[in-house]
N, CA, C and O of each residue as an XYZ file, in Angstrom:
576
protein
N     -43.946     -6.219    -31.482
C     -43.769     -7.418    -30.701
C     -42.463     -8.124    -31.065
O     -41.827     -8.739    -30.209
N     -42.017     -8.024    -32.494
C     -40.727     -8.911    -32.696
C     -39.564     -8.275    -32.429
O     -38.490     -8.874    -32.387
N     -39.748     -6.464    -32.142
C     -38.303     -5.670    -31.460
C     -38.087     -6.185    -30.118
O     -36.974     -6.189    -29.591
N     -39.415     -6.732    -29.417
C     -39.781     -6.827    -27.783
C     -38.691     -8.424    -27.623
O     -37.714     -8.528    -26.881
N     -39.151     -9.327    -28.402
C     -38.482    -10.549    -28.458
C     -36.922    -10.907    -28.900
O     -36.150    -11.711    -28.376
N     -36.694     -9.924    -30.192
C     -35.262     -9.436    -30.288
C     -34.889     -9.355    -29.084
O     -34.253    -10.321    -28.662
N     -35.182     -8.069    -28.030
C     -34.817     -8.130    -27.013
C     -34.325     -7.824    -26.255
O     -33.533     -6.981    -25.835
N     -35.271     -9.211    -25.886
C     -35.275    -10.375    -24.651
C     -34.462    -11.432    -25.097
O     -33.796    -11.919    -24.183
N     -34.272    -12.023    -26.363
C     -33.406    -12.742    -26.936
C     -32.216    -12.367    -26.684
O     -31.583    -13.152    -25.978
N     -31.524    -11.159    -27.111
C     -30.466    -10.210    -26.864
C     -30.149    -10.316    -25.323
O     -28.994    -10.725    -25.209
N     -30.597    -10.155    -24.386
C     -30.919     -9.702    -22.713
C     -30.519    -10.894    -22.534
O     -29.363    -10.842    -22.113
N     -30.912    -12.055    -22.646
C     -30.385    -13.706    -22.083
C     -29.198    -14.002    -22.552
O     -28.296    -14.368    -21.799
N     -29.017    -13.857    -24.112
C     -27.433    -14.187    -24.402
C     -26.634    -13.289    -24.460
O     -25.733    -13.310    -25.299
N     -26.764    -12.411    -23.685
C     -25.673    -11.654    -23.351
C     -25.513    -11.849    -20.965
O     -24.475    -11.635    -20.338
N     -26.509    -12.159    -20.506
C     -26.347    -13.103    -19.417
C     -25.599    -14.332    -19.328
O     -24.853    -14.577    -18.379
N     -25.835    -15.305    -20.550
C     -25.576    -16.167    -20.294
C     -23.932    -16.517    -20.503
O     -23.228    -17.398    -20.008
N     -23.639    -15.423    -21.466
C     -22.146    -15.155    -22.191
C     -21.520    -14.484    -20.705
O     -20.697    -15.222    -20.162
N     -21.746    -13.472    -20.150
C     -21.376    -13.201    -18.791
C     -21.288    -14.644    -17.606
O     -20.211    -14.906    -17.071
N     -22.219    -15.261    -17.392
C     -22.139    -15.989    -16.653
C     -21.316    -17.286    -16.849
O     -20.882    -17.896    -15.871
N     -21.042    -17.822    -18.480
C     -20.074    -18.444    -18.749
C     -18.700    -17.928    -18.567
O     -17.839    -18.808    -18.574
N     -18.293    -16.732    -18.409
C     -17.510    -15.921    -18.376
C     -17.141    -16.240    -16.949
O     -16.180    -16.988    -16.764
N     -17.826    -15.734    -15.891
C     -17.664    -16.202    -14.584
C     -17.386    -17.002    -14.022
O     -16.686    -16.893    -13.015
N     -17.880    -18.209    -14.519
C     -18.183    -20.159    -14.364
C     -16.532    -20.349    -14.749
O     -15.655    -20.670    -13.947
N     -16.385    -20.110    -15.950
C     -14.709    -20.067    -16.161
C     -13.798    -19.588    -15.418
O     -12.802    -20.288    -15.237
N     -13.879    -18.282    -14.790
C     -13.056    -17.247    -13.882
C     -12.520    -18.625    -12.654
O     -11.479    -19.175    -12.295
N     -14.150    -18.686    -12.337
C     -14.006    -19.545    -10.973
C     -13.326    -21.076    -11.277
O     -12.483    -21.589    -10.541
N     -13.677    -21.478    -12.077
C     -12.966    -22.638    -12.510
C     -11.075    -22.948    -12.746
O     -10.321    -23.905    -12.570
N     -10.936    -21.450    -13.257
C      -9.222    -21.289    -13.017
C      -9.298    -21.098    -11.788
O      -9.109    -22.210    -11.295
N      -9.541    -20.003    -10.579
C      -9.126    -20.009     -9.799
C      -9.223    -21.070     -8.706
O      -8.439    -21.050     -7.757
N     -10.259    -22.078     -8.838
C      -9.894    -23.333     -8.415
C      -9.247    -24.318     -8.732
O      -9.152    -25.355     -8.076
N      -8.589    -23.998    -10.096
C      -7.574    -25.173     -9.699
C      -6.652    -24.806     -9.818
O      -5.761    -25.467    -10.352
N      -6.439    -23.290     -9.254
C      -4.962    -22.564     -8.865
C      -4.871    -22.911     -7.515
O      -3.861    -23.489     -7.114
N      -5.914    -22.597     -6.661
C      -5.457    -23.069     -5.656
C      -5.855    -24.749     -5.195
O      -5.574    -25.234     -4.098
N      -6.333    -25.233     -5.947
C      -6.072    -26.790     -5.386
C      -4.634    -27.105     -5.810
O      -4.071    -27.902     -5.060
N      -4.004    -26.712     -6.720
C      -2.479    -26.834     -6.732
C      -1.621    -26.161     -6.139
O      -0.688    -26.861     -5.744
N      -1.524    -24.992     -5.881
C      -1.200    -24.625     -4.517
C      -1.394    -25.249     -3.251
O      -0.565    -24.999     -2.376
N      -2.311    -25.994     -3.007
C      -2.796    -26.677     -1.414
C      -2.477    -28.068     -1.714
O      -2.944    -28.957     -1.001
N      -1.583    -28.385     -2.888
C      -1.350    -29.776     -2.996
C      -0.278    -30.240     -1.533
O       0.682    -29.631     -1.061
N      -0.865    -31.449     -1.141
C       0.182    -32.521     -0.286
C       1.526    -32.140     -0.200
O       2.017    -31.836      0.887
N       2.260    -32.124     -1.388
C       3.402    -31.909     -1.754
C       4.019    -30.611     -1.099
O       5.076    -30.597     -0.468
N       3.261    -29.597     -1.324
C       3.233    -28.482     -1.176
C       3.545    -27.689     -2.500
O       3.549    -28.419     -3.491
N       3.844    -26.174     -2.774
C       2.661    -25.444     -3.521
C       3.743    -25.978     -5.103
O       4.945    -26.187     -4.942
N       3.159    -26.112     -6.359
C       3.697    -26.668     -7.625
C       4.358    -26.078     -7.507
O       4.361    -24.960     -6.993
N       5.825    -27.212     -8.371
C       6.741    -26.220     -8.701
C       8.651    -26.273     -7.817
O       9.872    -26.222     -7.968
N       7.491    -26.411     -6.904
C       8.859    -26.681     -5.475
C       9.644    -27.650     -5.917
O       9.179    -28.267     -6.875
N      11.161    -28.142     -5.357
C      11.579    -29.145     -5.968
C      12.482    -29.567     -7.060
O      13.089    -28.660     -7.629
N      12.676    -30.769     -7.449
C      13.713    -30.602     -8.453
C      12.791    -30.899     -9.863
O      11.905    -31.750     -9.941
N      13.065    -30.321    -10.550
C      11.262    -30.408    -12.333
C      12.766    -32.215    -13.031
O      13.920    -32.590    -13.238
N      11.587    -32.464    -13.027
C      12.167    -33.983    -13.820
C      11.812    -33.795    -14.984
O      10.874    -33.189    -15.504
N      13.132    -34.705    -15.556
C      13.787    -34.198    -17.024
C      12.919    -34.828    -18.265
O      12.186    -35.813    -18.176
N      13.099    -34.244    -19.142
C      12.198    -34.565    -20.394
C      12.213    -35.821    -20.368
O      13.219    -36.376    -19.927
N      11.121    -36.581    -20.825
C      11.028    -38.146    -21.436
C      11.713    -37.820    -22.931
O      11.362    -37.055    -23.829
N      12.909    -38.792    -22.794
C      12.888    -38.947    -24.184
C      14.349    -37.642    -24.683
O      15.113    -37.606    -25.647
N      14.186    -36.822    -23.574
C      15.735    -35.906    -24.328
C      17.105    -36.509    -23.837
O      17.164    -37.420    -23.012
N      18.099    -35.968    -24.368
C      19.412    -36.519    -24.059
C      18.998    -37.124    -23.052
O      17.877    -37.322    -22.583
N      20.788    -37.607    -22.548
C      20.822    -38.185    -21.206
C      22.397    -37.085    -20.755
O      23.194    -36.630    -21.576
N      22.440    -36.914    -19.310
C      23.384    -36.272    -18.966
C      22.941    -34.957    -18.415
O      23.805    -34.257    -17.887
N      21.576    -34.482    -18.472
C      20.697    -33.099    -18.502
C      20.001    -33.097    -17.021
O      19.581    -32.077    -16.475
N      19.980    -33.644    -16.790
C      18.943    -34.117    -15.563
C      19.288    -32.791    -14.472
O      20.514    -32.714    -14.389
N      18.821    -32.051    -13.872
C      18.960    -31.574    -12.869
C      19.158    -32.024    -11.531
O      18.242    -32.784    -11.215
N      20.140    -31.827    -10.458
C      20.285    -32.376     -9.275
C      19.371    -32.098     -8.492
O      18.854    -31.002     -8.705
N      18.904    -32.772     -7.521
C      17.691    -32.510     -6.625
C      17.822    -30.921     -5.899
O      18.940    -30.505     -5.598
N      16.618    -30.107     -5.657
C      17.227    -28.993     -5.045
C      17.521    -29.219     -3.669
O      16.822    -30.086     -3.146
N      18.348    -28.683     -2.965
C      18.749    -28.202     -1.943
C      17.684    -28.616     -0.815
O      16.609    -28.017     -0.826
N      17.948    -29.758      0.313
C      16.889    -29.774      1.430
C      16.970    -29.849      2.880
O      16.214    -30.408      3.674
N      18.818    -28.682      3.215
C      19.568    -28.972      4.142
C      19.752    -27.280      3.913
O      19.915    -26.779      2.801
N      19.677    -26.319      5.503
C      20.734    -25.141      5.195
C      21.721    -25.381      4.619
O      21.898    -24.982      3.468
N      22.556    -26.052      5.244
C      23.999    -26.440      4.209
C      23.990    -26.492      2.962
O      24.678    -25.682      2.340
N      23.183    -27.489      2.256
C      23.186    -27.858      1.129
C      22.318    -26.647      0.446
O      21.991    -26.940     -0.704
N      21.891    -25.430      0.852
C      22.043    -24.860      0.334
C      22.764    -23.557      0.085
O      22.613    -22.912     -0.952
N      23.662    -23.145      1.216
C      24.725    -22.482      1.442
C      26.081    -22.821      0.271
O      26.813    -22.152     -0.458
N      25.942    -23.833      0.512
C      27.185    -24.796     -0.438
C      26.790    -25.262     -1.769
O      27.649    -25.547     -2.602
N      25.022    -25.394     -2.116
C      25.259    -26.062     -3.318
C      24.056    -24.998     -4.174
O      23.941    -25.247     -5.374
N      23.130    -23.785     -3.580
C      22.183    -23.495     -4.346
C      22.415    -22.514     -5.089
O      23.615    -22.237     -5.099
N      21.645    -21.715     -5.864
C      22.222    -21.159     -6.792
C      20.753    -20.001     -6.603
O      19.664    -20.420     -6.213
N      20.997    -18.603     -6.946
C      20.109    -17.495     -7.052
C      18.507    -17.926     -7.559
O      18.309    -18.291     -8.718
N      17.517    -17.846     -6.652
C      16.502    -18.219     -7.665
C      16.089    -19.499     -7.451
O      14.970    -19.889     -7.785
N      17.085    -20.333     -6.804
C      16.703    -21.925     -7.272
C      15.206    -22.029     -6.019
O      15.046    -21.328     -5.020
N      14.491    -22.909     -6.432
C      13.505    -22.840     -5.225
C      13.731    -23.963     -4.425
O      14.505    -24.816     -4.860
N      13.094    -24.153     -3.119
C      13.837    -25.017     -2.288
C      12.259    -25.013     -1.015
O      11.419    -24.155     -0.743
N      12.535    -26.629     -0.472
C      11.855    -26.918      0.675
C      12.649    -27.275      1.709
O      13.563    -28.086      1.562
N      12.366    -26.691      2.869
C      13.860    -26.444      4.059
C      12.310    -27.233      4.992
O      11.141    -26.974      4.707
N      12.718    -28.087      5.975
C      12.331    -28.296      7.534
C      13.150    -28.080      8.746
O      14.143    -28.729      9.078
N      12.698    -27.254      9.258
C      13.011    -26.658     10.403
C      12.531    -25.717     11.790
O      11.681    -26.257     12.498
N      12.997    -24.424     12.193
C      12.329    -23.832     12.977
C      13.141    -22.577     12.627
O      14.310    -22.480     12.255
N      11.706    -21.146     12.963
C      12.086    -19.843     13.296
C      12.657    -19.866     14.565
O      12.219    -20.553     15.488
N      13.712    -19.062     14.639
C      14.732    -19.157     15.574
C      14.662    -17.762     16.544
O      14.629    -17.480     17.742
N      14.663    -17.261     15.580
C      15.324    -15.276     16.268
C      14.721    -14.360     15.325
O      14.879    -14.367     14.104
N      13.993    -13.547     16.036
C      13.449    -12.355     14.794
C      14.593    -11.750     14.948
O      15.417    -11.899     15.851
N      14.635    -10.578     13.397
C      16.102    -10.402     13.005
C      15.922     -8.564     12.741
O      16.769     -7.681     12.605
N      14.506     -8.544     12.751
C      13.963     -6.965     12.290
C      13.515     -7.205     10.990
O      13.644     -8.219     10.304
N      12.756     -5.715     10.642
C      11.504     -5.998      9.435
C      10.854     -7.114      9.028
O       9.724     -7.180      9.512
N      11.157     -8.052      8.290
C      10.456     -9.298      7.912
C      11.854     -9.983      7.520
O      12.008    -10.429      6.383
N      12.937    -10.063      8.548
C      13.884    -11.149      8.453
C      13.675    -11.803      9.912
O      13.520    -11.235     10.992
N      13.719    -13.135      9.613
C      14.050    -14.456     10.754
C      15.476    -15.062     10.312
O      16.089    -15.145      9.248
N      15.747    -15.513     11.889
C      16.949    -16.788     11.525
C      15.655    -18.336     11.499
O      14.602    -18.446     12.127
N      16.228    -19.190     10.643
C      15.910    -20.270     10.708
C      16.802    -21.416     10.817
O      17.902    -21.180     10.316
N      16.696    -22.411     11.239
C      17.896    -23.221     11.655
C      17.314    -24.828     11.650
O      16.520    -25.282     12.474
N      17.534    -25.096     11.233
C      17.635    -26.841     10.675
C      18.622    -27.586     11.398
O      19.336    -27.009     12.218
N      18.718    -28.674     11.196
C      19.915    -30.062     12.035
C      21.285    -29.351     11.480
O      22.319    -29.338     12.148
N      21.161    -28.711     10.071
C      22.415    -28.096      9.640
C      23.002    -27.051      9.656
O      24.041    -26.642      9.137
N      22.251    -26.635     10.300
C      22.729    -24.677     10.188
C      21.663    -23.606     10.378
O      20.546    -23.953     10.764
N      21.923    -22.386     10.143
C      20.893    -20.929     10.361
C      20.935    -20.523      8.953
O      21.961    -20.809      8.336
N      20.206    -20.044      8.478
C      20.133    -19.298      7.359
C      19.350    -18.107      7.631
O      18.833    -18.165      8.747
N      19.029    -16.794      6.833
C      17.986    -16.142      7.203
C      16.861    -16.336      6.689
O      16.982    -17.203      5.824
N      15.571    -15.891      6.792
C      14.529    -16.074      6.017
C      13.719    -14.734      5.862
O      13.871    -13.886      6.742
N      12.714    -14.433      4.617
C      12.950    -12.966      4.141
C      10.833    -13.236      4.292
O      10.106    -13.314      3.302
N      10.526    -13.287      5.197
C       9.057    -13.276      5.357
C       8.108    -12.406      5.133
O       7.526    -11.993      6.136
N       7.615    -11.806      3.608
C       6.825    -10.836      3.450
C       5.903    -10.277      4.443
O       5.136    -10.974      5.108
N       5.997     -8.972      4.529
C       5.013     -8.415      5.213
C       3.619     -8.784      4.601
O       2.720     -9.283      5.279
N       3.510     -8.504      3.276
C       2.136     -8.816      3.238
C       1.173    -10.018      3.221
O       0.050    -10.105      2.724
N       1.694    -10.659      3.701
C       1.077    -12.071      3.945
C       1.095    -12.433      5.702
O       1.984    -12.171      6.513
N      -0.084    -13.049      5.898
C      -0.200    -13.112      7.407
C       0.395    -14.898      7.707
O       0.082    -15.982      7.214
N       1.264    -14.512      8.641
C       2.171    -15.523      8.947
C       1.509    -16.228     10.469
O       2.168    -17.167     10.916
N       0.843    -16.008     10.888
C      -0.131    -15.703     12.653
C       0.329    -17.569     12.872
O       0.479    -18.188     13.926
N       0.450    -18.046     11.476
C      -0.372    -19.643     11.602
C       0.755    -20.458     12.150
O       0.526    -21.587     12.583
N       2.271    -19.820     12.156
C       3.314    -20.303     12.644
C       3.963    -19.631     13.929
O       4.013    -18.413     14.097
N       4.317    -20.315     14.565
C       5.144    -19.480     15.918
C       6.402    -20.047     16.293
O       6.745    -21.219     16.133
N       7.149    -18.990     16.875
C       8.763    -19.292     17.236
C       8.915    -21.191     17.257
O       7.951    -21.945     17.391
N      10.256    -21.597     17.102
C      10.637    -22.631     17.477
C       9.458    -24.035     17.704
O       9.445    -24.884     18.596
N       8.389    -23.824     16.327
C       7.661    -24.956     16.276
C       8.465    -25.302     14.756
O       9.040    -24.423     14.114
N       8.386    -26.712     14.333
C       8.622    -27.395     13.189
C       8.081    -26.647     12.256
O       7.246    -25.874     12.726
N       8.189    -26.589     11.399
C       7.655    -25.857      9.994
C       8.550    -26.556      9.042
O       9.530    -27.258      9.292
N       7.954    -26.184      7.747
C       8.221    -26.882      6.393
C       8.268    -25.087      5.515
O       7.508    -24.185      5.866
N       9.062    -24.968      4.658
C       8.560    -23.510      4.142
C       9.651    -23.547      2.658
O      10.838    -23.850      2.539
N       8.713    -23.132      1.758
C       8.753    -23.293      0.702
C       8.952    -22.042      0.025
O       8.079    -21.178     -0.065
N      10.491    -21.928     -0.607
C      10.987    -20.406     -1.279
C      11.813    -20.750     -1.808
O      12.332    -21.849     -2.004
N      12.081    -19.298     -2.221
C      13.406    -19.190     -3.690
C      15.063    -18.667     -2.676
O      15.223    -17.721     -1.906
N      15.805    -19.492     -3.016
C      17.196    -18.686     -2.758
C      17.052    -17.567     -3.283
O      16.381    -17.322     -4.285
N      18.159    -16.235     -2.137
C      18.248    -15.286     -2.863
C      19.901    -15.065     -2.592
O      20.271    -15.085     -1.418
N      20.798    -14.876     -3.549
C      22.299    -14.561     -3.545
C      22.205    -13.592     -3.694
O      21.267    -13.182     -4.378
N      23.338    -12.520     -3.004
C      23.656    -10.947     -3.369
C      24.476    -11.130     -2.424
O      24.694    -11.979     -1.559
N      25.200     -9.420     -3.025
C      26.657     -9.159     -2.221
C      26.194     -9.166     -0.707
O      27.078     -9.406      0.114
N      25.351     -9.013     -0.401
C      25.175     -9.291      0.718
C      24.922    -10.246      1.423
O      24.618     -9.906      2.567
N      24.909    -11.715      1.171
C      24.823    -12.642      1.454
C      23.673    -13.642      0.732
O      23.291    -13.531     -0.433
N      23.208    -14.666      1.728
C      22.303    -15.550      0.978
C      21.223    -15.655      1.885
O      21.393    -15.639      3.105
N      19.996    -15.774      1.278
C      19.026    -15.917      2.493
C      17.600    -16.317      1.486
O      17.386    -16.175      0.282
N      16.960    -16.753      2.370
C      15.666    -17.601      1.021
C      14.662    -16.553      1.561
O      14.529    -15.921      2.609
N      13.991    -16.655      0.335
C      12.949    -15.246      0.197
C      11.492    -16.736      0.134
O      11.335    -17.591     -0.737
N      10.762    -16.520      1.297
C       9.606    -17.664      1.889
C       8.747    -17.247      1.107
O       8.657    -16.027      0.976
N       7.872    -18.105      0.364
C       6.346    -18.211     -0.158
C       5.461    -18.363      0.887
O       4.662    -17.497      1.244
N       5.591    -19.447      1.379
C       4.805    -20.375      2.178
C       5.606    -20.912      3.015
O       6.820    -21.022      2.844
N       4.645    -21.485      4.497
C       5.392    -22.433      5.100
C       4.362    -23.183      5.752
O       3.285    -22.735      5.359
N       4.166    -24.280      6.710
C       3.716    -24.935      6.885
C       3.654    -25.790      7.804
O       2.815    -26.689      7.755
């Protein structure tokens, strides 16, 4: 009778160690994506404000929120929130996009379903510059 209760003792805390296990899983992945679905749009975007308390003179300039301004002022990588419109499909997963300031291209993964936006409506879209010898063009996360 006390191997039987061993267990059953054994059998629950090893459930319950699994199911804490799970409870956690789900708990990161909700508040991955409640920060992702933030107002703002997804963390991260933007210019990161400077340490409390370090030098002064360090501060980063706001990123880029104009084609222009980022043609002229962004840098490989930098991430950036553009408002504007898809303009012209360009082939594979390139668009023109075009703002009050200009066209840029935009590099729209195939594997993500885009259905939720269509030609020449307003959008908001949230990505990384990409520089190369071949030009400049923002590689889209999201848009909106």
């Amino acid at each position: 009778m006390a191997d039987l209760q061993q267990l059953n003792t054994h059998f629950w805390r090893n459930i319950m160690n699994k199911f804490s296990a799970l409870l956690g899983a789900a708990a990161i992945a909700a508040a991955s994506t409640a920060a992702f679905a933030a107002p703002g749009g997804p963390a991260g975007f933007g210019a990161p404000a400077a340490a409390p308390g370090g030098p002064a003179g360090f501060q980063q300039a706001a990123a880029p929120d104009t084609v222009q301004a980022v043609i002229q002022n962004g840098w490989d990588d930098q991430r950036v929130v553009l408002t504007g419109k898809l303009t012209n499909y360009l082939g594979n997963d390139k668009y023109e996009f075009t703002d009050k300031t200009g066209r840029i291209v935009v590099d729209l993964d195939d594997d993500r379903d885009w259905s939720h936006i269509s030609k020449d409506q307003t959008i908001t879209i949230y990505g990384e510059i990409d520089r190369s010898r071949r030009g400049i063009e923002i590689d889209v996360k999201d848009a909106r």
